[in-house]
C-alpha positions as CSV (number, residue, x, y, z in Angstrom):
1,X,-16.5,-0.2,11.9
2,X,-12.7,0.1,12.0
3,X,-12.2,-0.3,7.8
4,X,-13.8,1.4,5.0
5,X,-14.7,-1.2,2.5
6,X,-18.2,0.4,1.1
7,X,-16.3,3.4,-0.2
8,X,-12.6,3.3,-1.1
9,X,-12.3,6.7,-3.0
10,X,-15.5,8.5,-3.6
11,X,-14.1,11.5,-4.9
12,X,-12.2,15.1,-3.5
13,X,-14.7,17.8,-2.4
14,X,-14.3,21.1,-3.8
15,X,-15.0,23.3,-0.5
16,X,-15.8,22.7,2.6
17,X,-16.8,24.7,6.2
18,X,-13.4,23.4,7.1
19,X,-11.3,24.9,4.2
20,X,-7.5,25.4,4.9
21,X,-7.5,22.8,7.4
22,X,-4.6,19.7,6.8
23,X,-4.4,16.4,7.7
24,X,-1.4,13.7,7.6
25,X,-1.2,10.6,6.4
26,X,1.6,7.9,8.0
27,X,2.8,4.8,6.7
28,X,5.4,3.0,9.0
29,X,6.4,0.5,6.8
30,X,9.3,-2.5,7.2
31,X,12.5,-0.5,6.2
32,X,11.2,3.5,6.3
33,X,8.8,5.8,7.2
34,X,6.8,8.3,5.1
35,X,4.6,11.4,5.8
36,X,2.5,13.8,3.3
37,X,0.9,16.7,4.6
38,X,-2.1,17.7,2.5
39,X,-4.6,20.9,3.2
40,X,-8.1,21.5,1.9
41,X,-8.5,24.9,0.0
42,X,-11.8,26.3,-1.3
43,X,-10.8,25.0,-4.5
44,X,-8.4,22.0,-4.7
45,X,-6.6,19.7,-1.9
46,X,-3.0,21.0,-2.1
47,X,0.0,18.9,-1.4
48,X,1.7,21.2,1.7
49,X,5.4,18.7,2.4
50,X,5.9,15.3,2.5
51,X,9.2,13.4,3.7
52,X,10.7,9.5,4.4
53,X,13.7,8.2,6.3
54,X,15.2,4.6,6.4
55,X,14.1,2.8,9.6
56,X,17.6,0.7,9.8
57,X,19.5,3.1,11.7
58,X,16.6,3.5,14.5
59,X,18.1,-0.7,14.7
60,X,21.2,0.0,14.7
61,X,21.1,-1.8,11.3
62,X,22.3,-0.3,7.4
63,X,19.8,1.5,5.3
64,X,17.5,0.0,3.4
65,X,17.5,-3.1,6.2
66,X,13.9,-4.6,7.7
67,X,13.6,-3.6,11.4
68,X,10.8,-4.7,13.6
69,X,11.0,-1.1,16.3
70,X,10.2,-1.1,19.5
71,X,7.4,1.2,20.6
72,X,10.2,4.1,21.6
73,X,12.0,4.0,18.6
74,X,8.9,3.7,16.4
75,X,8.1,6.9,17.7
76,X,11.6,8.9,17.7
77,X,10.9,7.6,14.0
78,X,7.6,8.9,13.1
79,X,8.5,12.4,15.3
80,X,11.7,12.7,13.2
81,X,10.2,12.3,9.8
82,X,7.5,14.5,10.9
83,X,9.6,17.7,12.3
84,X,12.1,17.1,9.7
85,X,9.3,17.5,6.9
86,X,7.8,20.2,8.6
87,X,4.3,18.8,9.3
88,X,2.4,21.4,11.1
89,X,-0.9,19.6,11.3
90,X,-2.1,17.2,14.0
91,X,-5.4,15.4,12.6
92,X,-4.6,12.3,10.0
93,X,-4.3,8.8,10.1
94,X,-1.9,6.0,9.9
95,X,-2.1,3.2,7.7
96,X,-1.6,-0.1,9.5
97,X,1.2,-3.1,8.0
98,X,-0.6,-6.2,6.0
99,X,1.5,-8.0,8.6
100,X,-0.3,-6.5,11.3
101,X,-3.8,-7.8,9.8
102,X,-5.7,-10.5,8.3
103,X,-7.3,-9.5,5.1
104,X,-8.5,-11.9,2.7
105,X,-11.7,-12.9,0.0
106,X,-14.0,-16.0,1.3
107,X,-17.2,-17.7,-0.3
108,X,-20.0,-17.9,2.0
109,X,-23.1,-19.5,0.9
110,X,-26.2,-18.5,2.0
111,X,-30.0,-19.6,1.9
112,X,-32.8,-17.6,0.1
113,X,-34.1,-15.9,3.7
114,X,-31.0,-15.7,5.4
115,X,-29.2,-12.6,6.5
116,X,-25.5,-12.9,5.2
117,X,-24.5,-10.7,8.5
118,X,-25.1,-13.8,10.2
119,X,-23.3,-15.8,8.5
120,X,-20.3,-14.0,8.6
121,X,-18.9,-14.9,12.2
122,X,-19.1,-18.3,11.2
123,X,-17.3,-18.5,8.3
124,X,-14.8,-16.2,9.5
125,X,-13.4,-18.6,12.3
126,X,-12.6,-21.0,9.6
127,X,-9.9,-18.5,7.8
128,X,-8.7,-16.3,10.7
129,X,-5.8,-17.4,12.4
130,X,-6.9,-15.6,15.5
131,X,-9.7,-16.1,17.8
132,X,-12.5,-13.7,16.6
133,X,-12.8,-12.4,20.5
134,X,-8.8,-11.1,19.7
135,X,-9.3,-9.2,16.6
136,X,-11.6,-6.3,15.1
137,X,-13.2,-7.8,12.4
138,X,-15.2,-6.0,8.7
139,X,-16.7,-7.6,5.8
140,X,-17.8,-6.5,2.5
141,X,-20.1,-8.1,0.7
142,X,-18.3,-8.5,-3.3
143,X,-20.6,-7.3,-6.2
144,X,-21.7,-10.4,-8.7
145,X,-19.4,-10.9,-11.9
146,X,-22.1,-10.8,-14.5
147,X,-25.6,-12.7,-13.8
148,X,-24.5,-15.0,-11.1
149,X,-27.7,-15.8,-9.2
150,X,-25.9,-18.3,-7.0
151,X,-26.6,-18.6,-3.5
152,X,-23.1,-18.6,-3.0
153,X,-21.5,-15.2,-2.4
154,X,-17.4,-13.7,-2.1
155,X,-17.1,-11.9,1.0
156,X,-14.1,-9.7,1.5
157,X,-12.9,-10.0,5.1
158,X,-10.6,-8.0,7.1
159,X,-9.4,-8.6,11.2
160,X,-6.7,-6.3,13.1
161,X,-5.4,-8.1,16.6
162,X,-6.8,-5.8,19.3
163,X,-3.4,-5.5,20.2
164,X,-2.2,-4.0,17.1
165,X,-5.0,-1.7,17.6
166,X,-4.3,-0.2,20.5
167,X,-0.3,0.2,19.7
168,X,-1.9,2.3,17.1
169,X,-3.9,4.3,19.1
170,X,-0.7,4.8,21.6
171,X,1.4,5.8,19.3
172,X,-0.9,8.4,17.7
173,X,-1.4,9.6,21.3
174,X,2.2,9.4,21.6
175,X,2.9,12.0,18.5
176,X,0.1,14.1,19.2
177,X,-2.4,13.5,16.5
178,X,-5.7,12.8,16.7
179,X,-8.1,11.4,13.5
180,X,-9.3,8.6,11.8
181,X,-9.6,5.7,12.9
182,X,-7.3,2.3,12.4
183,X,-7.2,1.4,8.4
184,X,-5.2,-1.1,6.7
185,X,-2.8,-0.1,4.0
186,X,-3.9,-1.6,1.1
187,X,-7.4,0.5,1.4
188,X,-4.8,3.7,1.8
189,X,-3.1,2.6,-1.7
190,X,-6.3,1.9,-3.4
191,X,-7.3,5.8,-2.7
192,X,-4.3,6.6,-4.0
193,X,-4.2,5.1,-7.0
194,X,-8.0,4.3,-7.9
195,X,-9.3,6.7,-10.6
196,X,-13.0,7.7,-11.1
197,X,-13.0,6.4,-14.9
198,X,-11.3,2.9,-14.0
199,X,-13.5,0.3,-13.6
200,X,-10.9,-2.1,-13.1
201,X,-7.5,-2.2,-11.5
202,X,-4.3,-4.2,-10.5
203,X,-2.1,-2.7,-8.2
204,X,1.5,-4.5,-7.9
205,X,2.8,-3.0,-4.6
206,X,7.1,-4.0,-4.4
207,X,8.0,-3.5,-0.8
208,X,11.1,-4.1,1.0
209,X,9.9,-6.9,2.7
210,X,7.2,-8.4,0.3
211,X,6.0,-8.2,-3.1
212,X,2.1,-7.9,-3.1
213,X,-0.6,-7.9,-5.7
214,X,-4.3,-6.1,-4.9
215,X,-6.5,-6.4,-7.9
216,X,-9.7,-4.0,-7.4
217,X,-13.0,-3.9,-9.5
218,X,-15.5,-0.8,-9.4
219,X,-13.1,0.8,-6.6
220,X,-13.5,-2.4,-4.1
221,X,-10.5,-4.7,-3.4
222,X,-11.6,-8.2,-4.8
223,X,-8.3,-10.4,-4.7
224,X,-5.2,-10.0,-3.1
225,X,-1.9,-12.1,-2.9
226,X,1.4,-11.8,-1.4
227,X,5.0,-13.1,-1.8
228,X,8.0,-13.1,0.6
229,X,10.3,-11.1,-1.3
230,X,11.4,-7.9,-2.6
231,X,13.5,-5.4,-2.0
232,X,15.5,-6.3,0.7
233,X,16.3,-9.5,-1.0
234,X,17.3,-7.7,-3.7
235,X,20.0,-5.6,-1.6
236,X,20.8,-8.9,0.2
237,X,22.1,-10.6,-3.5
238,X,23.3,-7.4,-4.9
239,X,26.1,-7.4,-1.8
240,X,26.5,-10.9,-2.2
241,X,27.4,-11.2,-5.8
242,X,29.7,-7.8,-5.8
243,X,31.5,-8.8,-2.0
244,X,30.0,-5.3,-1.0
245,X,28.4,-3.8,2.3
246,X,24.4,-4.1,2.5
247,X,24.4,-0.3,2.9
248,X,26.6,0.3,-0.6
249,X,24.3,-2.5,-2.2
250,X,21.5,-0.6,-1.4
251,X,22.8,2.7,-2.4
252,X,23.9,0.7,-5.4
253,X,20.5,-0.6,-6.4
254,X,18.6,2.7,-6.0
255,X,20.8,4.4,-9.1
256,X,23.0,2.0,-11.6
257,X,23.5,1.9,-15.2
258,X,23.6,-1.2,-16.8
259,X,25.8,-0.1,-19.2
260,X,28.7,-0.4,-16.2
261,X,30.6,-3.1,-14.8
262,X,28.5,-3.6,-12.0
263,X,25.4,-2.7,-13.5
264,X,24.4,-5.9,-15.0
265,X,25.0,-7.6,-12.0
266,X,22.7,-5.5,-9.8
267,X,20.2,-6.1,-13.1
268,X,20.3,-9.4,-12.2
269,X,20.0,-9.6,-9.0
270,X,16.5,-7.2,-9.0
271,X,15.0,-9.8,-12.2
272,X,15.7,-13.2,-10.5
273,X,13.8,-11.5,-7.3
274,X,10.8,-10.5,-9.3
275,X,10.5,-13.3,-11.8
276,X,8.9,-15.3,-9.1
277,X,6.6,-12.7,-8.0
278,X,6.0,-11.3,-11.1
279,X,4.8,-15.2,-12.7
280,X,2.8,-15.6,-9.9
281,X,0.7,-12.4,-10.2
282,X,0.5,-12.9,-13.8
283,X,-1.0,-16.0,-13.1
284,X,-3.6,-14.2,-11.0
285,X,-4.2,-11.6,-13.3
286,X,-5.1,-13.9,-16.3
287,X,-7.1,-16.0,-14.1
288,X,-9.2,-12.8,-12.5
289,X,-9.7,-12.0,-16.2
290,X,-10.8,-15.1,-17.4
291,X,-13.3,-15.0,-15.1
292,X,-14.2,-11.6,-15.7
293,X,-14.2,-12.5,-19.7
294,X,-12.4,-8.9,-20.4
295,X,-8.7,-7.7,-19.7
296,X,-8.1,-5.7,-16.7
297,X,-8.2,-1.7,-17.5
298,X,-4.8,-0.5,-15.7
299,X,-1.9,-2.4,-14.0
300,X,0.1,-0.1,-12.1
301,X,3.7,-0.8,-9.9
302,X,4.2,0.9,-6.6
303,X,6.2,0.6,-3.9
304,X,10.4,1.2,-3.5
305,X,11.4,-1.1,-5.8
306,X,9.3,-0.1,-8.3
307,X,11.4,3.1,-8.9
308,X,14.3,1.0,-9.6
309,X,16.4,1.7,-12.3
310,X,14.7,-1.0,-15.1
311,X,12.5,-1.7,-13.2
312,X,9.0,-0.5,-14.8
313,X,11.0,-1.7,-18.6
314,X,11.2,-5.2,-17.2
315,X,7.8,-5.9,-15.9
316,X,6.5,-4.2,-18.9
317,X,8.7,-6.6,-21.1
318,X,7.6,-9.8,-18.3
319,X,3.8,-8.9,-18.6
320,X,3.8,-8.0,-22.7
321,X,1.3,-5.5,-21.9
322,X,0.9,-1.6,-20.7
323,X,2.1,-1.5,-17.2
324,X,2.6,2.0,-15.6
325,X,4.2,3.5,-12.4
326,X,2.4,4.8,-9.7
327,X,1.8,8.5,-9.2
328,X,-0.6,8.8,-6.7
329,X,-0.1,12.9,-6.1
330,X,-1.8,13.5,-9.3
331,X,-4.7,13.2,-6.6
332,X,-3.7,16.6,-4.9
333,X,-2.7,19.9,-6.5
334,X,1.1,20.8,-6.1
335,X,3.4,23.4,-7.7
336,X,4.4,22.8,-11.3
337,X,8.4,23.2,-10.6
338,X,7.5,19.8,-8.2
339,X,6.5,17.7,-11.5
340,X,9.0,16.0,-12.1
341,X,10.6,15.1,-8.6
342,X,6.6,14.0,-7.7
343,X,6.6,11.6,-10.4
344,X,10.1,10.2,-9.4
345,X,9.7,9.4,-5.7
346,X,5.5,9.4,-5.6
347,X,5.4,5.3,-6.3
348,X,6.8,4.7,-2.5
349,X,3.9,7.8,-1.4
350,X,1.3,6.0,-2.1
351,X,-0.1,4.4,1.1
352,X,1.0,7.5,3.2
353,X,-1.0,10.2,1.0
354,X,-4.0,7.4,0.6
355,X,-4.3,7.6,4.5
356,X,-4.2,11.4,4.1
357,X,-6.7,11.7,1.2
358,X,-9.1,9.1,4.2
359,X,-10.7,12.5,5.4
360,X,-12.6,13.6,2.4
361,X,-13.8,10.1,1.0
């Protein structure tokens, strides 16, 4: 099987045979790549370096700019982050782009006496815009909300095109790593940011290219949704509204005060982008919970844009409720002097140090 659904974060060992070995984690997303580093102590898993850089340039586009790179310059990109971070290690894995995959949660209904394995080809071909012969295709059967006895069961359902697969597996050759095999990133952000006590979870993940939302019960993804904005949009309106470059809007939105001039108009900009999302999720959210008859335990915000200036204050104000931002390295162990920049930059780390954290599920 190419995806672990059965067991998305079962927990960090204490020691192993293999102590003081590392592994990486890669997430080559739309507008940067990121890298963490991790090692396995006799103790602890420690945090050894972790870096990103902006994609745009590797296009000959601005910062903060969505690039689609061609194999070369995807990996001058991932070997620059990497030497520039000072990744020593050569085993990991790298998260593979939603875009890149079909993921998605289908009823299938199924008689007394029948095998739901069988029943899963079938169904599949009616939701997967690919012929099943050019994808890699996992399922995971969804536990029951309450005493539902129906014959009619959620399936979670995930395919990869072959061909995404093997641009993977050359461009891991490519770097010189070796690992674990293809995953998608929402599984790496769910080890992440999935905590032992939580029994249930909603993940708003603010990219540069999309907004998504992953809502996860007893550490398994049950519904998922995605919007065509964020981030990039954001930039885009910023520079529009100020007559500015896209590379000073950027720079712009990353660290204003709304207190100056323009800082009210780069406020706006970031709200009108995420009302939209933001309804629609909330929508989701109290629907999922309906169902569920009790309020979801933890929503947290990841993802660039979540580290926005105002950012975590409006959504907090939008949902009326606790909302938190991500910090996905209070999974590893790290130097206390790091606290504080951790906490700053970990929302965007997420998917990167889930892929790392892969090795000892």
């Amino acid at each position: 099987m190419v995806f672990s659904f059965k067991k998305i974060f079962g927990g960090v060992r204490e020691a192993t045979k293999d102590a003081g070995a590392t592994t990486v984690g890669i997430d080559v997303g739309s507008a940067s790549v990121k890298v963490v580093e991790i090692e396995e102590t006799p103790r602890t898993v420690m945090l050894r370096t972790y870096g990103e850089l902006q994609l745009g340039p590797y296009d000959a586009k601005p910062l903060g700019e969505i690039v689609d790179l061609s194999r070369e310059k995807k990996i001058e990109a991932v070997t620059d982050v990497m030497r520039e971070s000072g990744v020593s290690g050569h085993n990991g894995a790298l998260a593979m782009s939603l875009y890149s995959s079909f993921l998605t949660v289908i009823p299938v209904t199924v008689g007394p006496q029948e095998d739901i394995a069988n029943r899963i080809p079938v169904e599949a071909r009616k939701y997967v815009p690919l012929p099943l012969s050019d994808v890699t295709l996992d399922w995971s059967e969804l536990p029951p909300v309450g005493d539902n006895k129906s014959n009619l069961k959620e399936v979670l359902v995930a395919a990869i095109e072959n061909k995404a697969l093997a641009e993977h597996r050359e461009l891991f050759a490519a770097i010189g790593m070796t690992g674990e095999s293809a995953e998608i990133e929402a599984f790496s952000l769910i080890r992440s940011l999935w905590r032992q006590k939580d029994s249930t979870l909603a993940i708003i993940d603010l990219g540069a290219k999309s907004s998504k939302l992953y809502i996860v019960r007893g550490g398994m993804l049950e519904r998922l949704h995605r919007v065509g904005q964020g981030g990039r949009e954001i930039t885009r309106l910023t520079a529009e509204r100020l007559n500015i470059g896209f590379e000073e809007a950027e720079n712009q939105k990353r660290a204003f005060d709304r207190g100056v001039e323009q800082g009210p108009v780069i406020y706006q900009s970031m709200t009108s982008v995420l009302e939209n999302s933001l309804s629609e999720f909330g929508r989701l959210i109290g629907q999922y919970e309906a169902r569920l008859n009790e309020q979801i335990g933890r929503i947290v915000i990841t993802g660039g844009v979540s580290a926005s200036p105002y950012a975590l204050e409006y959504i907090k104000e939008r949902f009326a409720r606790p909302v938190e931002l991500a910090h996905p390295f209070a999974k590893v162990a790290y130097p206390a002097f790091m606290e504080d920049t951790l906490k700053t930059i970990g929302s965007s780390f997420g998917v990167a140090l889930g892929a790392a954290l892969r090795k000892f599920q």
